[in-house]
C-alpha positions as CSV (number, residue, x, y, z in Angstrom):
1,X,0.0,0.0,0.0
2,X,1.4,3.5,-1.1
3,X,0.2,6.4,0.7
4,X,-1.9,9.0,-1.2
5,X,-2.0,12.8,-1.3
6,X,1.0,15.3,-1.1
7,X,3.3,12.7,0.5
8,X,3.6,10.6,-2.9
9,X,5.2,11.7,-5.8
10,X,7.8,13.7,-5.5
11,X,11.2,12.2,-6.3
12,X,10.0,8.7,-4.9
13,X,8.5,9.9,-1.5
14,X,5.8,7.5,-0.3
15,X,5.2,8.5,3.5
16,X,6.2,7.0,6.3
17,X,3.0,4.9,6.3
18,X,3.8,2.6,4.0
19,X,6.7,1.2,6.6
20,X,4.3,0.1,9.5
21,X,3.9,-3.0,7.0
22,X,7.2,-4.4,7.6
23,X,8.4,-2.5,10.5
24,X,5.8,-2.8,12.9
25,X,7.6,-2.4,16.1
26,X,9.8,0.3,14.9
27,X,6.3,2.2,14.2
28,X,4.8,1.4,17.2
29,X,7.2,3.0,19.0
30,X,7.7,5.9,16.9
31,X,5.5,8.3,18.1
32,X,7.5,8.9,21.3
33,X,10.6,9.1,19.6
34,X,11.4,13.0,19.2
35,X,11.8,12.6,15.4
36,X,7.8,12.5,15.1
37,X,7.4,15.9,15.1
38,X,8.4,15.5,11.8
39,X,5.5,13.9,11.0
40,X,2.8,15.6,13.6
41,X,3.7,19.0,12.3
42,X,2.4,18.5,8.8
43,X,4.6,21.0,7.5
44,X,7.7,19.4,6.4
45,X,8.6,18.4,2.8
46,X,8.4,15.2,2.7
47,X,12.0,14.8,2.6
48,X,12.7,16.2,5.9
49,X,9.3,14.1,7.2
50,X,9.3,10.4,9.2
51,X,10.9,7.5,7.8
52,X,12.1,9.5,4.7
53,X,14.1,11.9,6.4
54,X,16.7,9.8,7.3
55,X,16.8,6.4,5.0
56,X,15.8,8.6,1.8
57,X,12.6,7.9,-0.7
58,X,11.7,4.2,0.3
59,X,9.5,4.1,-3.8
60,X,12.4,2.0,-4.9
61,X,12.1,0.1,-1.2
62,X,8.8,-1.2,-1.7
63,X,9.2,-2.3,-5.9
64,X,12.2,-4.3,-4.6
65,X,9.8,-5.6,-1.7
66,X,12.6,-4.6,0.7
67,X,16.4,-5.1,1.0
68,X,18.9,-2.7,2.3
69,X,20.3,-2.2,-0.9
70,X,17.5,-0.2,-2.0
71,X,16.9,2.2,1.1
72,X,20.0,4.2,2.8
73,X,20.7,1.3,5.6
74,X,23.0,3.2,8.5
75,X,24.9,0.1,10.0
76,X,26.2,0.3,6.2
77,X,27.6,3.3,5.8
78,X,30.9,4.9,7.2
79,X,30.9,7.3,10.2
80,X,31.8,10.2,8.2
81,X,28.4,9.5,5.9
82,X,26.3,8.9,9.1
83,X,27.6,12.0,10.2
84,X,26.7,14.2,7.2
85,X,23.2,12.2,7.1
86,X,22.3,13.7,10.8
87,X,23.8,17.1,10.5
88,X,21.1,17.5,7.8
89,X,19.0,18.6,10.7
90,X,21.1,18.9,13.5
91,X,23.6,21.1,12.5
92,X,21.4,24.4,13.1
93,X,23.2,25.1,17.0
94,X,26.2,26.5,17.7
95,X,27.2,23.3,20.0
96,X,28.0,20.9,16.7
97,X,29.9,23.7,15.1
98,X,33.0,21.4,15.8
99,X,32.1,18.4,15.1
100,X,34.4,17.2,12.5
101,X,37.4,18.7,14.2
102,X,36.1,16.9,17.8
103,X,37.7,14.1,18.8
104,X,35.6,11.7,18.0
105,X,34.9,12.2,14.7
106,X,38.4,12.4,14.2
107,X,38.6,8.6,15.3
108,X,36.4,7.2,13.4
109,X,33.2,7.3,16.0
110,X,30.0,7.6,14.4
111,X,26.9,9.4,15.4
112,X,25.0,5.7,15.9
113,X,27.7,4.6,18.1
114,X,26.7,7.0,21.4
115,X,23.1,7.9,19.8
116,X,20.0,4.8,19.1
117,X,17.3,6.4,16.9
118,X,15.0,3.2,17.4
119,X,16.0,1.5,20.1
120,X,17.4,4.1,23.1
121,X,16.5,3.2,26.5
122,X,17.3,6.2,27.8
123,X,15.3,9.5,27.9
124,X,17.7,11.5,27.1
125,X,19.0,12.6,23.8
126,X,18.3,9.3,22.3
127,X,21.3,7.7,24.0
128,X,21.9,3.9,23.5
129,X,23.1,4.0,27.5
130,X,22.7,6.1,30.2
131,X,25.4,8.3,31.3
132,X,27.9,8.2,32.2
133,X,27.9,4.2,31.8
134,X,28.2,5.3,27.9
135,X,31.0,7.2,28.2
136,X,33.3,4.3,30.2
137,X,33.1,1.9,27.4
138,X,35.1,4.0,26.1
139,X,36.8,6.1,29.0
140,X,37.3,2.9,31.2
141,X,40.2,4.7,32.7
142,X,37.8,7.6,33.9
143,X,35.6,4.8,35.9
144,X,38.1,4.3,38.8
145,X,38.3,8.6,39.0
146,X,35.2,9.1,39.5
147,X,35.2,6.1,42.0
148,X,37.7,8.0,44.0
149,X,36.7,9.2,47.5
150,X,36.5,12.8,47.1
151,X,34.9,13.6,43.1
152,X,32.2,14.8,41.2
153,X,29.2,12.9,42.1
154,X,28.7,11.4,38.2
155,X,28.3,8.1,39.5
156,X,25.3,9.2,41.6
157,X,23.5,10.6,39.1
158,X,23.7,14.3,40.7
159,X,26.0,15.1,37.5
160,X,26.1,13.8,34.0
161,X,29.6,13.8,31.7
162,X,27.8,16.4,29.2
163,X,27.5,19.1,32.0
164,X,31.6,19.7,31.2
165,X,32.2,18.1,28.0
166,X,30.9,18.8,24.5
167,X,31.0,15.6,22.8
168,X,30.6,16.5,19.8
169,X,33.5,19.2,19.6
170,X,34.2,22.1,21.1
171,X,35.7,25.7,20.3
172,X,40.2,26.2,21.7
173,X,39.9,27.2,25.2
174,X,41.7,29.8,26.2
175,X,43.2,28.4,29.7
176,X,45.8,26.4,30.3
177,X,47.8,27.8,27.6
178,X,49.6,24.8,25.6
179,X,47.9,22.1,27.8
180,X,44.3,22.6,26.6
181,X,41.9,19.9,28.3
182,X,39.8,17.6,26.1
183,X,36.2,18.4,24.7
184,X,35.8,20.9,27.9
185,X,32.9,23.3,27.1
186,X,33.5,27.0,27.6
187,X,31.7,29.3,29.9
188,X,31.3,33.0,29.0
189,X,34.0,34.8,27.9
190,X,37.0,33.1,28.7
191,X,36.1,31.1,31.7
192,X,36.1,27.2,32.5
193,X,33.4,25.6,32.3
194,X,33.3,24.5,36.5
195,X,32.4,28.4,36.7
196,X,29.0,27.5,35.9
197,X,28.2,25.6,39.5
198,X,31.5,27.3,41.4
199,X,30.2,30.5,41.0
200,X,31.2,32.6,43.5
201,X,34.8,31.8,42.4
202,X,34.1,33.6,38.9
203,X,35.3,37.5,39.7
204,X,36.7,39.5,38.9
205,X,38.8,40.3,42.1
206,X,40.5,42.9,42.1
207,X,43.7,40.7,42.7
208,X,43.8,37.4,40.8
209,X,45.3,34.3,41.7
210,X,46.7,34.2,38.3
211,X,46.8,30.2,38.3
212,X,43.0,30.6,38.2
213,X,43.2,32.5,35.2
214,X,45.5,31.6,33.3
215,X,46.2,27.6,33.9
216,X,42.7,26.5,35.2
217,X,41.4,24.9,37.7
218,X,43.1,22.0,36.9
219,X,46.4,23.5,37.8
220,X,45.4,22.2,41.5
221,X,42.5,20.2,41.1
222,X,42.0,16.7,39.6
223,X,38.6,17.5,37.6
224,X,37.2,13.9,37.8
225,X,37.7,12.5,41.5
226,X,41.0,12.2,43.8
227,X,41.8,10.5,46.9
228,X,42.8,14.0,48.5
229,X,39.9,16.4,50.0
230,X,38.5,19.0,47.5
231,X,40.0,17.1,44.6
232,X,43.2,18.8,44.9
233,X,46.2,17.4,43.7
234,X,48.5,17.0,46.9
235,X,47.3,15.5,50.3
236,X,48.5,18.1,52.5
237,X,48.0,21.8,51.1
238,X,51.5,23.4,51.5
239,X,52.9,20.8,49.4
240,X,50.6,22.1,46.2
241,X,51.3,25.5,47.3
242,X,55.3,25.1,46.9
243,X,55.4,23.6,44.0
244,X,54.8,27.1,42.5
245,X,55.6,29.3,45.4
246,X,59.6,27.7,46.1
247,X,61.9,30.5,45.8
248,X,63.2,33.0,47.6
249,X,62.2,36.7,48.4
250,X,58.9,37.5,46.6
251,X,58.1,33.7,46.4
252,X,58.1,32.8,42.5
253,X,59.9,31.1,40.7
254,X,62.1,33.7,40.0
255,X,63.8,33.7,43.4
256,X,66.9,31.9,43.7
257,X,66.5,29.4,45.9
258,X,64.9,28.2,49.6
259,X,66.0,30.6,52.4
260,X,65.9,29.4,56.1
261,X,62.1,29.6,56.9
262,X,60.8,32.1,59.7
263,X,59.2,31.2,62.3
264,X,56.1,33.1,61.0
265,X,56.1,30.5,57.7
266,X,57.9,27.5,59.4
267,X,56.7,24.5,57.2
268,X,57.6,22.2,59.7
269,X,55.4,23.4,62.2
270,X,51.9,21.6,61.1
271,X,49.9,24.9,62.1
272,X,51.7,26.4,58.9
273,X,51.2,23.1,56.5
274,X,47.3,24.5,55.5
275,X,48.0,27.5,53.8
276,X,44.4,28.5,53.3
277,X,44.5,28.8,57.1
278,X,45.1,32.4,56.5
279,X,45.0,32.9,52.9
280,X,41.7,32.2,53.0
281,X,40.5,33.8,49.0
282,X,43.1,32.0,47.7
283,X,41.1,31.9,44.1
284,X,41.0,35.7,44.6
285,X,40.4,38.9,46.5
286,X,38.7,42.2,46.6
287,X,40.6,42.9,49.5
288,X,44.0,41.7,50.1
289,X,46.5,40.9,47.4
290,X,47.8,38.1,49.7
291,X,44.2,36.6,49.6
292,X,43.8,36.9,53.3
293,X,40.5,38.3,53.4
């Protein structure tokens, strides 16, 4: 049965109606699936409507009485054709401007491999698993991170993976100089992207702590999880600090070398091992340039 009206003949177009024959369950379902819209707008030509939209005019399907050789099957074509078949509609936002320079695309991953049109069992974004369980089959190493005892609560659901990455590419930060992190989104202007929930640490002070501008958060922080409290780098705070602060005189790394410590900055004495003790704005200041207040 062909399907009558404006949705046959143009250019082989038949309607999606014609495909509940075959593909029963995949119809069924289809009305929940966001691409319907397609289809309950009425507005669409017919080849941006249903079934069409994506596997092309199906006329030459049915006279062949099926076979994927005579419909565009996706499990048959490469990731760089399923990529241009999907950013026929979804290349209108800003957030897939990148997407053949991202990552992924680069190695070969294909839209179908993170995304299920007709079989997601997620309700998000047509995922073929929930996050961030997606993510690890690829990013095993990341599993253990965020199993860590002080992290980002992924695994808990509070978070999802997409609330800092951009999958699907993402413009050069502008931290971190040379180092620049992986698929990290960016926040207004030039700021990271952990800005958006940490936002009374976005400025601008009057005086910077210029790691926080200019290297990232990373610089003490491990983004994902860490075995030290707040997810910094070093277990004990003054050992982070020094690794920037170890000279002499004005404390950079200018200075030429460790002078005997006063007893005001004894690092021996444990009640001068937490820096923040006293430097308490250490991502910034409105007050004191030594972040005391």
């Amino acid at each position: 049965m062909i399907a009558s009206g404006a949705e046959t003949g143009k250019a082989g177009y038949v309607g999606s109606t014609v495909c509940r024959a075959c593909h029963s369950d995949v119809w069924s379902r289809f009305y929940k699936n966001p691409h319907f819209k397609s289809i309950a707008s009425g507005k669409e030509d017919p080849a941006n409507t249903g079934c069409e939209s994506c596997h092309g005019p199906a006329e030459g399907h049915l006279k062949a009485h099926g076979g994927k050789a005579s419909i565009i099957s996706f499990p048959a074509l490469s990731p760089k054709e399923v990529g241009a078949a999907c950013l026929r509609c979804h290349s209108e936002t800003l957030s897939r401007a990148n997407i053949h320079a991202s990552p992924h695309t680069l190695n070969g991953v294909s839209c179908t491999q993170c995304h299920s049109v007709h079989g997601s069992t997620t309700p998000k974004a047509l995922l073929t698993k929930r996050e961030p369980d997606l993510c690890y089959g690829c990013h095993s190493n990341l599993r253990a991170e965020f199993s860590m005892p002080s992290k980002h609560r992924v695994n808990e659901g509070f978070m999802a993976c997409s609330d800092c990455h951009n999958p699907h590419g993402t413009f050069a930060p502008t931290w971190r100089m040379g180092r620049r992190p992986s698929l990290v989104d960016q926040a207004l202007a030039n700021e990271e992207t952990c800005i958006g929930c940490h936002t009374d640490k976005r400025g601008p002070f009057a005086f910077e702590h210029p790691p926080v501008r200019v290297e990232g958060c990373e610089m003490c922080h491990m983004p994902h999880g860490s075995t030290n409290s707040r997810l910094l780098r070093r277990p004990v705070v003054f050992t982070l600090c020094l690794e920037c602060h170890n000279g002499a005189g004005t404390f950079g790394r200018t200075g030429t070398g460790v002078p005997a410590l006063s007893q005001a900055h004894n690092m021996a004495n444990p009640r001068y091992q937490n820096c923040t003790n006293c430097h308490v704005r250490i991502h910034g200041s409105n007050s004191s340039p030594l972040f005391l207040r």
